[in-house]
C-alpha positions as CSV (number, residue, x, y, z in Angstrom):
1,X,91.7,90.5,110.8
2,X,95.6,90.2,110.9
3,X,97.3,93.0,112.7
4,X,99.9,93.3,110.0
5,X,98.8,94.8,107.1
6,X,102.0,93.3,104.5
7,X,103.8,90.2,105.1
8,X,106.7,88.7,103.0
9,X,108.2,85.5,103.9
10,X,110.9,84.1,102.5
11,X,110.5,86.7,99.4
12,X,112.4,86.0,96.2
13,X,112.4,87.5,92.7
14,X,114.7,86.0,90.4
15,X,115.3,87.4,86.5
16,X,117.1,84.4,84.8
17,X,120.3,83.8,86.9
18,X,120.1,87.1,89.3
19,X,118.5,87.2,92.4
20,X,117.3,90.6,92.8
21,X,115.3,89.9,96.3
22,X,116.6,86.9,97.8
23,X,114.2,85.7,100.8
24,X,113.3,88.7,102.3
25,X,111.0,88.2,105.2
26,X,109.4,90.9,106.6
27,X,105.9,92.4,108.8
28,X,104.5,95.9,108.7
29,X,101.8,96.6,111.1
30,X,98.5,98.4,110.0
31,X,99.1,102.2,110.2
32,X,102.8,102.0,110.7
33,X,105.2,104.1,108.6
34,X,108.1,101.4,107.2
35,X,110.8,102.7,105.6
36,X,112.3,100.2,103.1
37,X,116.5,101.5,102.6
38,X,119.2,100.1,100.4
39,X,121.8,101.3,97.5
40,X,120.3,101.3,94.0
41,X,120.2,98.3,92.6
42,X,119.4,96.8,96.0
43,X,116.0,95.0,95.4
44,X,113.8,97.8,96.8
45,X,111.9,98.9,93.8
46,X,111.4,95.2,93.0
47,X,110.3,94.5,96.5
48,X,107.5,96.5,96.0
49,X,106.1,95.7,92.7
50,X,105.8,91.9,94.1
51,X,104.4,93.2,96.8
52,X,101.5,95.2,94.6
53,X,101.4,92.0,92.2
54,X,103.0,94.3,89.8
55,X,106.2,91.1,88.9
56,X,105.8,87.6,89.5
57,X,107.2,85.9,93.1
58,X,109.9,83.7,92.1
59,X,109.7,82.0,95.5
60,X,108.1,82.7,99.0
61,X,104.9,84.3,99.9
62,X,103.5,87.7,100.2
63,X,100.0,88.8,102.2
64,X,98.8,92.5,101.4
65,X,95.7,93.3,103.6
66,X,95.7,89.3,103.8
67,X,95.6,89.1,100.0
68,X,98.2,87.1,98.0
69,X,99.7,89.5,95.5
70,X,100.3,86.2,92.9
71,X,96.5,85.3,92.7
72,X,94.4,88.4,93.9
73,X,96.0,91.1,92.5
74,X,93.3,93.3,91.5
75,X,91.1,92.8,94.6
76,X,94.4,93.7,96.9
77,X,95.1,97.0,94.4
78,X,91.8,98.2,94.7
79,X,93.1,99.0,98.4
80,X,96.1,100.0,97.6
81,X,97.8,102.9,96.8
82,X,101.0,103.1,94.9
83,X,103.3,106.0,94.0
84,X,106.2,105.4,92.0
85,X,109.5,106.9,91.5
86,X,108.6,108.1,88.1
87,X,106.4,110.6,88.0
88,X,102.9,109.4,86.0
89,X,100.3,112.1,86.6
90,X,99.5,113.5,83.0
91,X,100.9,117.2,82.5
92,X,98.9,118.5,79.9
93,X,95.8,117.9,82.8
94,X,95.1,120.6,85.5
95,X,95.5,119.0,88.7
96,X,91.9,118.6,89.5
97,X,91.8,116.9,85.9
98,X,94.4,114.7,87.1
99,X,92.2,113.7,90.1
100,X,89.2,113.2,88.3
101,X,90.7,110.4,85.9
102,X,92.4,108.9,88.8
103,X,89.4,108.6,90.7
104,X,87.2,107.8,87.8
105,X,90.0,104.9,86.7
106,X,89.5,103.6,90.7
107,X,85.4,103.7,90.1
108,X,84.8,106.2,92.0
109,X,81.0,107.6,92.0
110,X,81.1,111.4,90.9
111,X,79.5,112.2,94.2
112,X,82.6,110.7,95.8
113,X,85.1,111.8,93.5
114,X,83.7,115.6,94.5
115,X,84.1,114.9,98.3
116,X,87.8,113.3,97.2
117,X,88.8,116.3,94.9
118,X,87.6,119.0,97.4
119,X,89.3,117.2,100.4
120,X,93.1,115.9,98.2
121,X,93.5,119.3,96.9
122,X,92.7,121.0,100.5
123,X,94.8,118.5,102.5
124,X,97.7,118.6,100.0
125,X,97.7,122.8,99.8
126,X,96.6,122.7,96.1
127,X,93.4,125.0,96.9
128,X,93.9,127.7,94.3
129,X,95.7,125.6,91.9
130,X,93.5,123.3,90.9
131,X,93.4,124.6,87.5
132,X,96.9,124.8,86.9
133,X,98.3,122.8,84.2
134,X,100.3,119.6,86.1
135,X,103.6,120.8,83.7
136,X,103.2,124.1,85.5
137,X,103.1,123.6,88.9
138,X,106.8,123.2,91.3
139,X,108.5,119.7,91.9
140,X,107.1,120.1,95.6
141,X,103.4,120.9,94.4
142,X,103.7,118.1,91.5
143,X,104.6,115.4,94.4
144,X,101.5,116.2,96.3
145,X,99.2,116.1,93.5
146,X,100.7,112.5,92.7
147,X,100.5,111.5,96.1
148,X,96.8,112.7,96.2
149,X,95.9,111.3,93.3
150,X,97.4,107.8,94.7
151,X,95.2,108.0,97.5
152,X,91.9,108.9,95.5
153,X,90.0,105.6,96.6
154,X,90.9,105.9,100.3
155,X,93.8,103.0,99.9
156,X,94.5,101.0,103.4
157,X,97.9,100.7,102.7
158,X,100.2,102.9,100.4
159,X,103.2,102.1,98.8
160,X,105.6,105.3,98.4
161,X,108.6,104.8,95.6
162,X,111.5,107.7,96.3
163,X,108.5,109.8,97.0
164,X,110.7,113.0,97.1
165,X,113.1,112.8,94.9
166,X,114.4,116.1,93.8
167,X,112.1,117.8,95.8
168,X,113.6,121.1,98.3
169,X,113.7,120.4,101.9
170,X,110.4,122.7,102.9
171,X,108.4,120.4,100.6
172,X,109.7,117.0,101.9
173,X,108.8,117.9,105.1
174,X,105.3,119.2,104.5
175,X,105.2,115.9,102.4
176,X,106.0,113.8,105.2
177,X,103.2,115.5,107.4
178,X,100.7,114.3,104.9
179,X,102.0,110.9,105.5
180,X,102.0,110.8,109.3
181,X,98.1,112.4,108.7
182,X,97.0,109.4,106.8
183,X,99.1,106.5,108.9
184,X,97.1,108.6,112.4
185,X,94.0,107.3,110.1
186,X,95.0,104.1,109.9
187,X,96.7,103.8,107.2
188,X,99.8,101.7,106.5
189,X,103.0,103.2,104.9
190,X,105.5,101.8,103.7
191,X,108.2,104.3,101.6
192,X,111.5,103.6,100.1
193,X,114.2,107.2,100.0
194,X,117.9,107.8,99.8
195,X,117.4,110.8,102.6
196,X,118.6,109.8,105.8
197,X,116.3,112.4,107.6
198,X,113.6,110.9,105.8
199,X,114.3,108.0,107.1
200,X,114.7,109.1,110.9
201,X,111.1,109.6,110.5
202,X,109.8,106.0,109.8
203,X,108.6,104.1,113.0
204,X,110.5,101.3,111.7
205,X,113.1,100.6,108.9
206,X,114.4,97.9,106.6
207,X,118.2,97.4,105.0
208,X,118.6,96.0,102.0
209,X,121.9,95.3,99.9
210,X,122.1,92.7,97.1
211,X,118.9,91.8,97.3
212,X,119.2,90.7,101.2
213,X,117.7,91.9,104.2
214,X,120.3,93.3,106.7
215,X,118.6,95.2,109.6
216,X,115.1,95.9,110.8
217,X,114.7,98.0,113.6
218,X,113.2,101.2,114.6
219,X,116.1,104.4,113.4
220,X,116.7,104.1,117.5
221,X,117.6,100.4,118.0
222,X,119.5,100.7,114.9
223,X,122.1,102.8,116.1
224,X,122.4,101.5,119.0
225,X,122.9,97.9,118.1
226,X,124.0,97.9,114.4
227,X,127.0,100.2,114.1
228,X,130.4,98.7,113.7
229,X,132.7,100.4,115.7
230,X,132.8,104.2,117.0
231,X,132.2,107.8,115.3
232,X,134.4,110.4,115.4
233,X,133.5,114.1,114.2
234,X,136.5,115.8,112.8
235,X,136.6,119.3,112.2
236,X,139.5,121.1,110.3
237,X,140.8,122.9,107.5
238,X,140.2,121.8,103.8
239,X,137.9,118.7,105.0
240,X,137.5,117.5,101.4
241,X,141.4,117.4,101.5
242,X,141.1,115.6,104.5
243,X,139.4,112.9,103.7
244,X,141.7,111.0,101.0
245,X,144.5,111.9,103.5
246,X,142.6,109.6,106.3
247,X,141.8,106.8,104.0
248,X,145.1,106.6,103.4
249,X,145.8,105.7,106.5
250,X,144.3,102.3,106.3
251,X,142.7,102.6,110.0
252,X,139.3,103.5,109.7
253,X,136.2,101.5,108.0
254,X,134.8,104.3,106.3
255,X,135.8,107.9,106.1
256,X,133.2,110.4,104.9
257,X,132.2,114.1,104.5
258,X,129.2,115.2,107.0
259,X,128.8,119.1,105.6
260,X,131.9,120.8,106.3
261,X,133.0,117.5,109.3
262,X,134.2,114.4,108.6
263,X,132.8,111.5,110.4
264,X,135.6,108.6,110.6
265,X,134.7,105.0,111.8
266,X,136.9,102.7,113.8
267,X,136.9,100.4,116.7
268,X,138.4,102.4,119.1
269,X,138.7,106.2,117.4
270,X,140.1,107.7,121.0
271,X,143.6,105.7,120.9
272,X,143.9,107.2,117.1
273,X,143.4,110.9,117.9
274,X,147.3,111.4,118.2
275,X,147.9,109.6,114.9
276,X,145.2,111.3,112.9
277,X,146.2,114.9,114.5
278,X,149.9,114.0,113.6
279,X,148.8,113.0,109.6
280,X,146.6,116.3,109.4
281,X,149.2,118.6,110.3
282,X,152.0,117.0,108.0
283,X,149.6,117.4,105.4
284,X,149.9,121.2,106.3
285,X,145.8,120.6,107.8
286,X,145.1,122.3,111.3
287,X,142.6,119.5,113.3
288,X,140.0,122.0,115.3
289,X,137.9,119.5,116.8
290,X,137.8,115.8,117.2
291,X,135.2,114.2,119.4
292,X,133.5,110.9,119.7
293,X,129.6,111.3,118.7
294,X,126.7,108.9,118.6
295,X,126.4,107.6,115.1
296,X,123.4,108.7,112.7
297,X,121.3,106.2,110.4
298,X,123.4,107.0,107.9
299,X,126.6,106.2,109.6
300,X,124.5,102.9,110.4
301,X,123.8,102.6,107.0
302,X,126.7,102.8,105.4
303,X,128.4,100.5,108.4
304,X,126.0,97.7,108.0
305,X,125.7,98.0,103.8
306,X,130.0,97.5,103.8
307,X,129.8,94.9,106.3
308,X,127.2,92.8,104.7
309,X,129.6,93.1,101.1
310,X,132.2,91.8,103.1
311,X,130.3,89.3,104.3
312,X,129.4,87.9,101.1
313,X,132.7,88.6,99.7
């Protein structure tokens, strides 16, 4: 058996004269957590559903658990799991109603669907809720459930869509424990998000703009080989003011708000200090703090998304 549980080579999905995935190649090892990044629109979504045998491959090759998504779907699904960005649990069910039709639509033997339901709605919290109509429970409660119920059968791999989106902090997290308790089992994740800290979390992670693959690395090597230039963390007054004022200068490769900081990107931010301190303070802003920091996925991200446009461009 292959160590790498997906493989994509040279992966390309095409709808008429768009290329929404355009040769991505790619290998996720069993029991890894991958985390699949881009803008919307980027080809994530879509590199998933080829990847389940969910849309036709235009061009190149995939292997799920060494199946080929084009011609064995539905032996490859029956070991998969899949949990899309759209929530698709039925809310007029309770959540143990929920599990039962998954598992039952997986083929699930009652005696097993009793050991799942027992062990899903203790491992995801639900215990006590299991009667609750789906409508009724929180956003955070309704995620497990539909992760639970994705993972019914016992999938070896497990495709997560913007698993947590417009879920509260507390609940991502706990969410993210279940994951990292299933890939200690073995299994193989592989989860798409916009949250950065999400992100820092996956043991390896994948950029993708326009349809191209960009980066691969782990969150570490990333940052320390992918980021275009230097950070520097400004604090001062009005920081939402701020930031126009230092675009405006026409120095720095991206200028953005971190909280109540600005992070601003350039190739050598030290020999600007004067220049932006000097700007500020015309603008009637006093600069509290300007120092140099390492940069954060999401500086990386956003570094390596603009470089690539310009690339093309």
């Amino acid at each position: 058996m292959s160590e790498y549980t997906i493989e994509a080579v040279e992966l390309t999905k095409q709808f008429g004269e768009f290329t929404a995935v355009d040769s991505v190649s790619f290998r996720v090892r069993r029991g890894e957590v991958f985390g699949w990044l881009g803008p919307n629109g980027a080809g994530k979504t879509t590199t998933i559903r080829m990847l389940l045998g969910l849309l036709t491959v235009s061009a190149g090759q995939a292997r799920v658990l060494g199946y080929d998504p084009t011609t064995q779907a539905k032996e490859m699904q029956a070991h998969a799991g899949y949990m899309s960005q759209i929530f698709t649990l039925y809310t007029d069910l309770t959540a143990r109603e929920n599990l039962r039709f998954y598992g039952q639509a997986y083929g699930l033997s009652r005696a097993e669907l009793r050991r799942r339901q027992a062990e899903i709605l203790e491992m995801a919290g639900l215990q006590g809720r299991e009667n609750v109509l789906t409508a009724n429970l929180s956003g955070g409660w309704k995620q497990r459930l539909a992760l639970g119920c994705a993972i019914v059968h016992r999938p070896q791999v497990l495709f997560l869509d913007e698993p947590t989106a417009g879920v509260d902090p507390i609940s991502r997290r706990l969410f993210w424990d279940l994951i990292y308790g299933m890939a200690k089992q073995g299994v193989t994740v592989m989860v798409t998000t916009h949250y950065m800290d999400e992100a820092e979390l996956c043991q390896r992670v994948g950029f993708i703009s326009e349809g191209c693959l960009i980066a691969l690395a782990s969150p570490d090597q990333l940052k320390q080989t992918q980021m275009r230039g230097q950070v520097l963390e400004i604090g001062c007054d009005d920081p939402a003011l701020a930031v126009p004022i230092l675009r405006g200068m026409g120095v720095f490769e991206e200028v953005a708000l971190y909280g109540a900081l600005i992070h601003a990107v350039a190739a050598d931010v030290a020999a600007l200090k004067p220049q932006i301190e000097s700007t500020l303070q015309q603008a009637g802003l006093h600069v509290r703090t300007m120092d140099i920091i390492a940069p954060s996925l999401e500086d990386v991200f956003i570094s390596s998304v603009r470089a690539s446009v310009n690339v093309e461009e």
